[in-house]
N, C-alpha and C positions, 0 to 999 in steps of 0.2 A: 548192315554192319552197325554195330551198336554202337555210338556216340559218346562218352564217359564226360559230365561236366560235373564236379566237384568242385564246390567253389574254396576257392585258395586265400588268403591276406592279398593284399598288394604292397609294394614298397610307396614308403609314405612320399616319397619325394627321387628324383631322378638325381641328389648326390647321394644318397643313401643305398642307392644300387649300385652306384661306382664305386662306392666304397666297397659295398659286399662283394661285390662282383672282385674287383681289383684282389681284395682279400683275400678270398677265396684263390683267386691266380697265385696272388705275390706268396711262397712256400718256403718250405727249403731245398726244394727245387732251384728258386734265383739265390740264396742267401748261404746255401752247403753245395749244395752240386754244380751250380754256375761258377764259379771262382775256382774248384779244383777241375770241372770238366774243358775251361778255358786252358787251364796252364797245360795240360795233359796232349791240346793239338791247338800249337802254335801260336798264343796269345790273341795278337791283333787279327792275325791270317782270320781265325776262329770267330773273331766275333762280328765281324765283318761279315760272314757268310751268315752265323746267328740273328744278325738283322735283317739280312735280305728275305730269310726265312720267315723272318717273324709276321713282317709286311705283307709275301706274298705268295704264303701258306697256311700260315694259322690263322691271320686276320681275316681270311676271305671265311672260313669254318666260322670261327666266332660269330660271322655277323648272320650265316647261314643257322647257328644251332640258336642264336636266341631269337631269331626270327620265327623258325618251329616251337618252339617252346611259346613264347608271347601267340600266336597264332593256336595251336592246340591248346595252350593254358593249363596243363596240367605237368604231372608227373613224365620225366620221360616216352618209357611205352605208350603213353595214355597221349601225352603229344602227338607222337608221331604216327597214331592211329588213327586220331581226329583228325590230323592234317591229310593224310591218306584215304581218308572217308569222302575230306574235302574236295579232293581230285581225284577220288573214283579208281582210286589205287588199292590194294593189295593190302587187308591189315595186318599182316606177317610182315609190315615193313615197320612192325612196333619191334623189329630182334633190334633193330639200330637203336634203340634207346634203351632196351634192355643191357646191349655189349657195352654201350655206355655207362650207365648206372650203377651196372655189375662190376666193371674195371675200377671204378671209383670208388665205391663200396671195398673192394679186396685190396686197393692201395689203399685206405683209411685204416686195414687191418697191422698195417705193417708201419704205415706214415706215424697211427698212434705210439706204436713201439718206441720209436726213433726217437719222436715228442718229447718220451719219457726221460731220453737222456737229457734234453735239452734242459727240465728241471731238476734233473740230479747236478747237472754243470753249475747252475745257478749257485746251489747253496756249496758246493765245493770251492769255487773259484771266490766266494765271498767268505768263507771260512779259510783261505788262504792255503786251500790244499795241495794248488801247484807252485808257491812261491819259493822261488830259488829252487826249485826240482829241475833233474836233469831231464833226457827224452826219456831213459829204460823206466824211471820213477812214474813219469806223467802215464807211458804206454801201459805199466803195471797196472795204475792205477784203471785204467778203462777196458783193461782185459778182463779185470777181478770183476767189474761193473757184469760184462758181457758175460761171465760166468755162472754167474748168480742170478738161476730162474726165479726165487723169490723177489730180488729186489726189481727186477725187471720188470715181474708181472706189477708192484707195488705202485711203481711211478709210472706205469702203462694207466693201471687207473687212476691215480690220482690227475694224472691229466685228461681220462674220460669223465672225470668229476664235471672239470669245469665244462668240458665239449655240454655233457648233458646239460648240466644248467641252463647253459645259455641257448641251445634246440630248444627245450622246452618251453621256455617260455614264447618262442611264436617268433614269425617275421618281425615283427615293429617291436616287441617289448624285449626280444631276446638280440635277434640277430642284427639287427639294425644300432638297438642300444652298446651291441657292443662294439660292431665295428668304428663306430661315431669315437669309441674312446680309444681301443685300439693300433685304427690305421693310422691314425696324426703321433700316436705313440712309436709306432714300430717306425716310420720317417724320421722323427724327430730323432731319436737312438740310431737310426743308421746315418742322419746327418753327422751324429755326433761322434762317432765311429769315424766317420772319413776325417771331419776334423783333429781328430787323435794322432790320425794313421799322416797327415802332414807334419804335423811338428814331433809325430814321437818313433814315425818310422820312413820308409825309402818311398816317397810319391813319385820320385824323378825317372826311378825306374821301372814303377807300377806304368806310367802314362806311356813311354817307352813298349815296355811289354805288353799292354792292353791295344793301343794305339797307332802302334806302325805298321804300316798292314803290306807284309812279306806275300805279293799274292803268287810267288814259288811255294809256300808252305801249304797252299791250296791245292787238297788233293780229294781222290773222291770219300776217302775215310770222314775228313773234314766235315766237306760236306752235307752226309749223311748225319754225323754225328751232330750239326748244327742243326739241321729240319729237327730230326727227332729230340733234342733239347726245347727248341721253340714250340713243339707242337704239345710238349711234357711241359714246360712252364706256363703256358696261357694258358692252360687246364681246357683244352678245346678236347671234342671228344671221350668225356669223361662222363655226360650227362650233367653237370653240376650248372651249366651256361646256359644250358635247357630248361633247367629247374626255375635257375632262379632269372630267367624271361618268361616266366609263366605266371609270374606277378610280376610283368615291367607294363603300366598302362601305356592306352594305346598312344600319349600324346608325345611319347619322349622316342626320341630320332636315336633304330637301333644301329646304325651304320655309326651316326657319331659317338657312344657310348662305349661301342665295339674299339673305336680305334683310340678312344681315351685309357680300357681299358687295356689294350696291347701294348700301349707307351709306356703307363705306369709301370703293367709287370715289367717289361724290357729296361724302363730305366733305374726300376730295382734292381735287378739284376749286375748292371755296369754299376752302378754307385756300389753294390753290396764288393763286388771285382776293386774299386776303390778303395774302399773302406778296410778288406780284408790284405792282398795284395802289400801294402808298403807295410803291414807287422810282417809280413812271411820276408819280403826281403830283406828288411834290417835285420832279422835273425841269422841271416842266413838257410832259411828251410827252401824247399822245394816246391814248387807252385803246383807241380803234376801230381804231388803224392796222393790223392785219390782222397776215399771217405774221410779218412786218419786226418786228413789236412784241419779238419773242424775238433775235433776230440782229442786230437794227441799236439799235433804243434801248433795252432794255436794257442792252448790252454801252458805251453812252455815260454812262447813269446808273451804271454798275459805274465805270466809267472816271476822273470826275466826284467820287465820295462818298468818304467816311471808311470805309475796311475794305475797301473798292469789289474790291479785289484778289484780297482772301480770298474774302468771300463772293458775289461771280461766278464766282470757279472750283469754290465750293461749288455753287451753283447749276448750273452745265453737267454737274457731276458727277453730280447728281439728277435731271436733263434724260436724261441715259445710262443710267443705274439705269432709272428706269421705260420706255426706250425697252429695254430691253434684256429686261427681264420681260416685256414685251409682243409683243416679236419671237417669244419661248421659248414661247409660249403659240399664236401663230397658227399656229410650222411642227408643233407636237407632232401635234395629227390627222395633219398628213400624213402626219408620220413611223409614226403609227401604220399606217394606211393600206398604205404600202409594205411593211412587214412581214407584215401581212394577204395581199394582192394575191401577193405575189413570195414568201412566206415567207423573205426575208432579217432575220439578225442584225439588232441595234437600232443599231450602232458603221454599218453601212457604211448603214442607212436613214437613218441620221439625216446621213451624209458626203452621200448622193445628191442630197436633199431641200434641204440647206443649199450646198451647188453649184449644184445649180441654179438656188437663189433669188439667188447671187450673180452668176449669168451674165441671167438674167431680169432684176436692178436695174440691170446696164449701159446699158436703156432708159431710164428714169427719168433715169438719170445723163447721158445723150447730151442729154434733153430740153430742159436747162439750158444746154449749148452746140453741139457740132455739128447737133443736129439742133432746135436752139431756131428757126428759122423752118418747120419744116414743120407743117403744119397736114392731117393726112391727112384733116379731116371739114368742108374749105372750102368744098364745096358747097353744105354746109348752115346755115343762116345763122344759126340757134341758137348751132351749135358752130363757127362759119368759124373763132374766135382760139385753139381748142383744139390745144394741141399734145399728145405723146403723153401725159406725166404729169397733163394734164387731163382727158385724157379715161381714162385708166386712173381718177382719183380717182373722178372721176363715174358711172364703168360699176360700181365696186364699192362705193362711200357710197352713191349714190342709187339704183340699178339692182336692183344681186347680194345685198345685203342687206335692204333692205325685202321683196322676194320672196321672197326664205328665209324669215326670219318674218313674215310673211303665211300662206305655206304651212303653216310649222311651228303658227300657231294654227289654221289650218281645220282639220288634221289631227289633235291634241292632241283639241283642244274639241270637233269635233263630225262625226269618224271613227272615234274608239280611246273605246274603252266608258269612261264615267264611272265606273262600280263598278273598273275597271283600273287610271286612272291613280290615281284615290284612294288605290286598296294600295300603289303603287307610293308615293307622296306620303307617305302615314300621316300627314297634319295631324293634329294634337288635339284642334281643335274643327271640326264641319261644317259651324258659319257661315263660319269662314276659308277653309274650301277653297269656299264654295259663291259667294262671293265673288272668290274667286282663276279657281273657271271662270265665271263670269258676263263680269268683265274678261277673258277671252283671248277668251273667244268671241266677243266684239260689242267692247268696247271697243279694245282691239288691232287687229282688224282696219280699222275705219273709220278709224283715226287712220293706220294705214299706208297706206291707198286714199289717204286725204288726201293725205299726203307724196307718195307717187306721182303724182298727179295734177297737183301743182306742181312736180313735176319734167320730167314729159314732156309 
């Protein structure tokens, strides 16, 4: 079997990875979807199970995929071929790093989209476009947005401007440099945000509703919907944690890395529920209203309040920060990838990869309006109302990444020798790693079967 060693950067130092790493996790995933996907099933009930989840479902993946990654050192597929070379396994156990790479890559096609709005909010909410607007006015206003395949496609690129920039220029000069200014940025603005959301909106009943935990309101919908949130925000299963442990030297302890990263996304996440939460109740809006909750009443409550001005445009700002870490983080395997595969430069892999993900988002983009009535999956009556961006979401959140890690824990746990990945690991004590394989092997998996099975 043929062995692929292309030699890769390395991260220049073990905070530099936490940062990327964390980065790449912290989305809007924690900062859009966590805040409306809490209010939506039960607040506290909700997040309560989101934790249990996070700890002792994703954590145990995380510390599995950047263990393979740091161990194969390369690109995805190219990891897990090497690794499977290494234990005399099967190199067709390179599809797991492909399904991974691939789901990452096709949510980057659609995440860039979203992005897009995130800089259209910026210069509206600083132009004072929702001040003293009612909801029909705000809702108008992001419908016209959503209408309008030209502007969409505009600010889809302008926001792959900066993605490309900063690929291009390489681990340490690109990705490194920016998360250094970035991640204390995107903290710093969501500290500032919860501190707003105290004196200028309802914290009494944010903590209340985040924080009493009805475990009546625990049901198995819950549940499911908390693993698959946990497993969608640590960006486990995606290939991007694989990637970028393929430059993590050998001297930095991936178990503790792993659970530094898990923290920080998770307590993104509950701060961003902080931060966001007391403007929704002092307005009186709805905590469950779904996507809208970011786009339409937000942008009312900014509109509405004292500072409303500033710290809405602070906010979309931090909406873009973390969409933008996170975009940097899903195309890097690729880019790795390419350079492997084609042995081209890193300037014109990383030009390829982010082209194409701009010509690949024109879908997503069309989805919203020219091609907002087709329904390519009307036959079937599960998916008759799915148009394209629906069904991209759902072929790569529920499909392409549960099956990646699924795969990646059969394969870890109970294919590649436990005296292996342990060296590879060096936990410090044997009850934690014996623990850490117990949950990949049996826990991990069943809770993924589960999600699976309620999704198809």
């Amino acid at each position: 079997m043929a062995v692929i060693h292309k030699k890769h950067e390395s991260w220049s130092s073990r905070v530099t990875f936490l940062l990327a790493a964390i980065g790449a996790a912290v989305g809007l995933g924690n900062i859009w979807k966590f805040p409306y996907i809490t209010g939506q099933n039960g607040g506290g009930a909700f997040v309560l199970v989101y934790l249990l989840a996070v700890f002792l479902v994703a954590l145990p993946i995380l510390i599995a995929e950047i263990a393979v990654g740091r161990w194969g050192q390369q690109s995805p597929p190219n990891a897990m071929a090497n690794v499977a070379s290494d234990q005399n396994r099967s190199k067709y156990w390179s599809v797991v790093g492909w399904f991974g790479m691939l789901a990452a890559y096709l949510i980057g096609t659609y995440y860039s989209v979203i992005a897009g709005w995130t800089v259209v909010y910026i210069f509206k909410n600083a132009a004072g476009d929702f001040t003293g607007q009612d909801a029909a006015s705000v809702s108008a206003q992001f419908e016209a947005l959503l209408a309008s395949p030209w502007q969409l496609s505009l600010w889809h690129g302008i926001f792959m401007v900066f993605a490309t920039f900063i690929l291009i220029r390489g681990v340490q000069k690109g990705i490194e440099a920016a998360v250094k200014v970035l991640m204390p940025a995107l903290f710093a603005l969501l500290l500032a945000m919860v501190v707003y959301g105290i004196f200028e909106g309802n914290m009494s009943r944010t903590l209340h509703f985040m924080f009493d935990f009805d475990l009546s309101a625990i049901n198995g919908k819950v549940v499911l919907v908390a693993v698959g949130q946990a497993f969608f925000s640590i960006g486990v299963a995606m290939g991007l944690m694989m990637g970028f442990g393929a430059y993590l030297p050998r001297d930095i302890s991936i178990a503790r890395s792993a659970v530094i990263i898990a923290s920080a996304d998770t307590g993104v996440a509950i701060i961003a529920g902080l931060a966001i939460f007391p403007i929704v109740f002092a307005n009186g809006l709805d905590p469950g209203e779904g996507p809208g909750l970011v786009f339409v009443s937000l942008p009312i409550a900014f509109g509405s309040v004292t500072g409303g001005l500033v710290f809405g445009t602070l906010f979309f700002i931090l909406l873009f920060f973390a969409a933008l870490t996170s975009v940097i983080g899903v195309l890097e395997p690729m880019i790795a990838w390419w350079q492997e595969r084609f042995g081209l430069r890193r300037q014109l892999a990383a030009l390829y990869v982010c082209l194409s993900l701009f010509i690949l988002g024109l879908g997503p983009v069309f989805s919203f309006n020219i091609w907002k009535e087709w329904r390519p999956l009307a036959a079937i009556d599960r998916f008759a109302e799915f148009g394209y961006f629906e069904i991209l979401d759902y072929l790569t959140a529920n499909l392409m990444m549960p099956v990646s890690g699924l795969l990646l824990a059969i394969f870890v746990g109970w294919l590649v020798k436990p005296e292996a990945i342990a060296n590879e690991l060096q936990m410090k004590y044997p009850a934690l790693f014996r623990t850490w394989f117990w949950l990949l092997r049996w826990v991990v998996p069943v809770s993924i079967v589960l999600i699976l099975y309620s999704v198809l």
